[in-house]
Structure formats: C-alpha cells, structure tokens
N, C-alpha and C positions, 0 to 999 in steps of 0.2 A: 445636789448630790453628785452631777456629772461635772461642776462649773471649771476644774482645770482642766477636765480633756476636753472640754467646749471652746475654753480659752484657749488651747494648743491649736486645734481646728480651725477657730477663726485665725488666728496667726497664718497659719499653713496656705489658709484659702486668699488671706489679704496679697501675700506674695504673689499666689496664682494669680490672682487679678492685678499687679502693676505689671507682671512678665505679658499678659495678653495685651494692655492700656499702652505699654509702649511699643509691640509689634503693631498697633493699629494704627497707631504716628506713624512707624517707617511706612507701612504700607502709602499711608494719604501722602506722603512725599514721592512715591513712583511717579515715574510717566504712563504713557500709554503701550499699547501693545507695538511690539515692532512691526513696522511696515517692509515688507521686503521688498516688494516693486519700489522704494526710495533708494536702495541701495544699490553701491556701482557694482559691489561684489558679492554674494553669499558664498562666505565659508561655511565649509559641512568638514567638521571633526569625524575621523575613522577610527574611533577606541575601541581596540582590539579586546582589550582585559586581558582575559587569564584563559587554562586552557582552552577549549575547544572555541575559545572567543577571536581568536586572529585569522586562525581557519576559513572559522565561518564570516566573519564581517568582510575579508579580500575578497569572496565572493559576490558580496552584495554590495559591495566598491563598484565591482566589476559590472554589476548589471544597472546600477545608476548612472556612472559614467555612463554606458551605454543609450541609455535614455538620454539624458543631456549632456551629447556628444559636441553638440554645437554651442551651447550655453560656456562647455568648460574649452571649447579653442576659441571664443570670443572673447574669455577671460571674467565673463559673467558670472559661473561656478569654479570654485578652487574645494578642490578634496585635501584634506591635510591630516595625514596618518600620526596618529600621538598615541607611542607608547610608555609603556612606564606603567600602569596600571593591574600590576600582575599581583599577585598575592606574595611572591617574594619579594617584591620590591617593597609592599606594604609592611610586611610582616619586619621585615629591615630597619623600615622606617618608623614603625610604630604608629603609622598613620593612615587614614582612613583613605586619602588621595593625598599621593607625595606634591609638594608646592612647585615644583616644576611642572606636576601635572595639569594640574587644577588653573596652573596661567596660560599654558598651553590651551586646554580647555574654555578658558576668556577669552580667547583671542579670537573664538569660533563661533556663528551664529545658529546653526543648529549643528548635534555631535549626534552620530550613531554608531552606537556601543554594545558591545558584545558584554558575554555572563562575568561576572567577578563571584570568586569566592568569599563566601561568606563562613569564617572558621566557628565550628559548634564544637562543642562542650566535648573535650574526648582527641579532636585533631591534632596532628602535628604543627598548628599555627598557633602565634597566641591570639588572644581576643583583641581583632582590631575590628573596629566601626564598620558595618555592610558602607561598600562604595557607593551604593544607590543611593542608600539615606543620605550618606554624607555629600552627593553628587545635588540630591535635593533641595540640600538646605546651603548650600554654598550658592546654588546658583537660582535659589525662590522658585522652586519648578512647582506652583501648586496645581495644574491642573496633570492627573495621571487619566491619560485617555486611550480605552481600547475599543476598538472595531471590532466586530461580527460579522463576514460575511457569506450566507450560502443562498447563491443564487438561486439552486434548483429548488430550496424550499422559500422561495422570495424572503430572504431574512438580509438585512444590509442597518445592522446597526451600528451606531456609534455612540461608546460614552463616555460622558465627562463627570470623573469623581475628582472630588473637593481634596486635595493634596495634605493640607494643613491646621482645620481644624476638626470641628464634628465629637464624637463620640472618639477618638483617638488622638486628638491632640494632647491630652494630659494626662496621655495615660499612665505615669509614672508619679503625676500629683495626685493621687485622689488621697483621700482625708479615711482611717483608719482611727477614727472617733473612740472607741474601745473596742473590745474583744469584740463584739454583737452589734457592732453597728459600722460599715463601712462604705461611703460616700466615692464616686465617681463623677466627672464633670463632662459635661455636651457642651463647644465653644461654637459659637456662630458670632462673626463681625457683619457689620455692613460692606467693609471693605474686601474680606474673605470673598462673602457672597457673590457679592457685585462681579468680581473676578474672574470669578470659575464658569457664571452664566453668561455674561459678556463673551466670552473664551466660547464657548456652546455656541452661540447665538449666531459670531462671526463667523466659527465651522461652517455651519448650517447655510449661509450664506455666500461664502466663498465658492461652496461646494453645492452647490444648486439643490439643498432640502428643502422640504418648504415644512416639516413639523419638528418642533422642539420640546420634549417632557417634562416635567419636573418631576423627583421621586421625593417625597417625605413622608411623617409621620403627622403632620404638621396639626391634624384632628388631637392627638394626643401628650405630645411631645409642641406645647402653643408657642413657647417662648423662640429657641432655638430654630424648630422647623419652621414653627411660623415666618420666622426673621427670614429665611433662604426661601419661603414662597411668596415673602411681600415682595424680597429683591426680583424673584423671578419675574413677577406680572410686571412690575414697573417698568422693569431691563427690554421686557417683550413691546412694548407697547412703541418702542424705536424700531421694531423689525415689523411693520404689518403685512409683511408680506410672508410672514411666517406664522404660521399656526399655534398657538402655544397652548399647550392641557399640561394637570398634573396629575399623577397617580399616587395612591398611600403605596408604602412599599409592601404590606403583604398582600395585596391584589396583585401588585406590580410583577412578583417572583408567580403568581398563579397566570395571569396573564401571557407570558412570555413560555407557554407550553401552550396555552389557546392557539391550534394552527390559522383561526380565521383574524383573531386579535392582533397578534405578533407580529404580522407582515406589517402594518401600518407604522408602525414606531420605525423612526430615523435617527431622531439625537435626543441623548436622555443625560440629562445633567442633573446632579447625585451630589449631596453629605458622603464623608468618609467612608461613612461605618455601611452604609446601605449600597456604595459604591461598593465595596469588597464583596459584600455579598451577589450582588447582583452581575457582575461584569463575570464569577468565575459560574456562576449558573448558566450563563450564556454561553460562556465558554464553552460550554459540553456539546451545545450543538454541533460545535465545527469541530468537536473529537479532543477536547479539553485546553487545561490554560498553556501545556507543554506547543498548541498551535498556533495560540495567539503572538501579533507585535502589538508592542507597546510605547506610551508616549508619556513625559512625563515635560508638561510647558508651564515655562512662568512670559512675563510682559518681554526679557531679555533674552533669554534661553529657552531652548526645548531639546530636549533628547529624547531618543528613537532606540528602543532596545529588543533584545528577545527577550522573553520571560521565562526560559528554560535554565537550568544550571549551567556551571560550566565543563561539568562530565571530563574532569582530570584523571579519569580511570583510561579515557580511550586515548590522551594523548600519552598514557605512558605502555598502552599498547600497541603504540603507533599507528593507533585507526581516524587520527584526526582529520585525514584525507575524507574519510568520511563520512562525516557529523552532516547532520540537515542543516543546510544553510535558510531554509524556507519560511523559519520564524523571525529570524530580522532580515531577509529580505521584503517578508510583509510589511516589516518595521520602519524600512526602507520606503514603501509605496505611502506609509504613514507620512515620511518625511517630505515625499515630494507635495502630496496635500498639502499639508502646512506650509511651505513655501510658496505656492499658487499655481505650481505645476500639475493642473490636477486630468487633464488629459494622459501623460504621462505617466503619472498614477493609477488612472482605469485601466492602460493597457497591462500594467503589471499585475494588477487585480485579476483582470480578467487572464492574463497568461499563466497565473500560481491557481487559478481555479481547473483550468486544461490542464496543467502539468499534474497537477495533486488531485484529482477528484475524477475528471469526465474523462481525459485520453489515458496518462498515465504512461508513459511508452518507455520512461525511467522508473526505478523505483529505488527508495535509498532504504538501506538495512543498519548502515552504522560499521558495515561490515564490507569486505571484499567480496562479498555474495551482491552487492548492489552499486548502484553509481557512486562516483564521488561528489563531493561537492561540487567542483569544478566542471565535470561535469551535468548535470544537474542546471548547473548555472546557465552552462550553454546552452542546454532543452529552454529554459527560459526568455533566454533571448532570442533563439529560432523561432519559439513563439508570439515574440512579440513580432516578430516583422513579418511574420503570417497573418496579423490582427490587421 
C-alpha cells in the first residue's frame, strides 16, 4: 500500500548512512588529542567578532596576559588578535567565516572569541551561516564544554556535551514517510563516543577531579545510548583513579536541584540532545546561560567563547564601554584549564566569584550609571594579586 514512500524512505535513509560511514573513516584517521606541554609556543587567537565582542574580548586579553605575564616575555604564550569577523565583513562576503579568517584562525592553537551575529528572519543582513556552527565544523570542535561554578552552595561543575552526533546530528535528514508518519534519527559512533569521554576523562584528571558521570537514557534508548555507556565504562577503566557512575537523564535534571545530591557531581559527560538540556538548567543556578563561558574543543582546536549575544544596540549607542566583560572572561579562565594553566585559573575563578557575588565594590549596568569594562577588568586583577 505504502511501497513507494517506503522505497523513497529507504533511499533517503541509505544516504544518511554512507554521509555517517565515511565521517567515521575521517574520524579513525585523527591523531590524538594535542599535547600542550610538547609545544615551544601556545598561540591563543583574540577574535573579537562583532559588536560588543572587541570590547569585551580586549578586556579579557588584558587580564590573561596578566596571568601569563611571564609565559608571554618568555615567548612561551603569544596572543594574536584576528579580526575580520564582523557581520559586515560576512554579510560582504556571503560567508560564514571569510578564508583569510579561518586561516588566520589555523594558525592558532586555542582562540577566544567574542558574540557574532547570527542574522534572523526580518534583519538588515542576509542569511549567512551562524560563525559558531560554521567555526565548528571547520575546525572538528565536538566536545561543547560548560562549567558551573558556586562556591557558596558547593556546586563546581563541569560538562562535556557530545558536539556532533546524538539526537541532532540529522536533524535536517529525518524521513517524512507520509503525511502520518515521520521518522527522526539518534547517531552514536564508537569513534564520536570514544572522543567526547576521553576529552571528560583527561579534564577530570588534568584538573585534580576525582568523579566523572555519564548521562543517558541508555535503559530505554539500548541501541544508541547503550553504545556512549559501553564507551564510557571501558574509557573509565584507564582512569582508576577516577570514580566513574552513570545517571538516566530524567533523574539526572531531578537530581541537580537535590541540595545534598548535587554537590558531589564534578564532570558529567553527555549526548547532544541531553547535553542542551542539562548544561542550560544548571545554568540557572549561577543566574542563567547570559553568565556562563563556554568551550567548544576538538583533538586540534578549542575555542573559548561568551554565550551572550552580540548586543549591537549598545554599540550603536555608544555604551560599548560598558558591556560585562565577565562571561568570556570566565571563558577565559576555561581556556587557561585546557592549556594546563590550572592554578592560574583558580585564581581567576576565585577572583570573578569576589568580584561578582561575595564583595562586589564595582558593579556593571551596561550603562554610565556603572563600571566599565575596563574597569571592571582592573577590580579583577587587583584581585587576583590579593589571592
């Protein structure tokens, strides 16, 4: 009755399956994850974007330098500012990241990057490609990892969602069989998996955690999830000196309001779809996602961003002076983590927690009624050399 939209169906889905079959080849042709400490130099990319994104990233230039003041006149760290990435320059070019950019952007071992516009339906731009996606897949960033931290309620998480497959990697192929019948696809590789928890596992251990979670559905969803919890025990079973549990993900969202449960979790590595959900419910704790930094690492590259827009309203009111620099400044304290800077990190943690929560002796409004950036930045740094 149905046999040519079945026939159609299977056509649609066969393709699906050679487009995944040969990402799983390039994948098993990668190396390993970069080693920093091999390297004579770490370049850190300073991409500015678009408005309020130069602003605020010169800010958090300024208090990294600061930190690794000696690393960069040893000639160990080099900062390399690359612009080009503005929404006019794209919109020009019709491209998502212009090809001067994006080799600039190669040439750097990790880049932190301010907001790009992303043009909707209605805008004076036309529709060019979000920079992030396109910054993603250009440079294999599958692990998107965000931190939680509030001290005063012992909450210090970190998570790792799955970049590239899951419940959204195909989300533009699913199979629309007939009117009454429409098909969606959940992708799990072994080499996906492998990736994202390996990526978790090394955090965990760089950074002196000693527990790592897993989140699936894996009782229900056997195929897929099962696949990302066989990788996980196996991956863990290299780390014994790390703890390794897993949670289903709707205990997991009940759980993480448990004040006694909640403290205990450190790194929690996550599928796509469970990832989204879970990193922006956390998020609420520390006052939403406009507070979080963000990380987005593959084996070559990682980038360090804010997760706020780029509020082109304030730079055409000229209040750009003063936009919160303090979401990629955390972004920032992300990035020295992942390089192995991780004392240098703590002190920035801990000085955006006095700055923003316990002393508070600036406050920023967006306005001439509060600090500037620049400002701001330098309460920052006062406090770090009070720590």
């Amino acid at each position: 009755m149905y046999q040519e939209q079945i026939e159609a169906a299977k056509e649609q889905f066969g393709r699906l399956l050679e487009k995944q079959l040969i990402r799983v080849e390039q994948m098993k042709s990668q190396g390993d994850f970069i080693d920093y400490k091999q390297l004579d130099k770490i370049i850190v990319g300073v991409c500015g974007g678009d408005g309020i994104g130069p602003a605020i990233t010169k800010q958090a230039q300024r208090v990294l330098e600061y930190l690794l003041k000696d690393e960069v006149a040893s000639g160990k760290v080099e900062f390399k500012v690359i612009d080009g990435l503005t929404i006019e320059r794209r919109a020009e070019e019709m491209k998502a990241i212009p090809d001067d950019v994006l080799e600039e952007l190669k040439e750097c071992h990790v880049i932190l990057k301010g907001p790009t516009t992303t043009p909707r339906k209605g805008d004076e731009w036309p529709n060019v490609e979000s920079a992030n996606v396109a910054m993603r897949k250009a440079l294999d960033l599958f692990a998107n990892v965000r931190p939680v931290r509030i001290p005063e309620q012992g909450i210090d998480w970190t998570f790792y969602r799955e970049n590239t497959e899951g419940g959204y990697a195909a989300g533009k192929e699913g199979v629309q069989v007939t009117e009454d019948l429409g098909i969606d696809f959940t992708i799990a590789t072994k080499e996906g998996c492998d990736r994202i928890i390996r990526a978790a596992f090394e955090f965990a251990k760089a950074n002196g955690k000693t527990r790592v979670t897993a989140v699936t559905k894996a009782n229900i969803i056997k195929t897929t999830d099962g696949k990302f919890l066989d990788c996980f025990y196996r991956i863990a079973k290299e780390y014994p000196d790390i703890q390794a549990d897993d949670w289903y993900i709707d205990i997991m969202t009940a759980k993480l309001i448990d004040e006694n449960r909640r403290r205990g979790f450190q790194v929690v590595v996550l599928p796509n779809l469970y990832g989204d959900i879970i990193t922006d419910e956390a998020a609420e704790f520390q006052g939403g996602v406009g507070t979080a930094g963000s990380a987005n690492i593959g084996k070559r590259y990682a980038m360090f961003e804010a997760i706020h827009g780029s509020a082109p309203r304030m730079v055409k009111e000229g209040r750009d002076i003063y936009a919160d620099p303090c979401s990629v400044i955390r972004a920032g304290a992300m990035l020295l983590s992942h390089i192995g800077y991780t004392k240098e990190a703590d002190k920035l943690y801990k000085a955006l927690d006095i700055c923003t929560v316990t002393e508070k002796k600036l406050v920023i409004t967006g306005r001439d009624t509060g600090a500037t950036g620049e400002e701001f930045a330098d309460y920052i740094m006062e406090t770090i050399e009070r720590i």
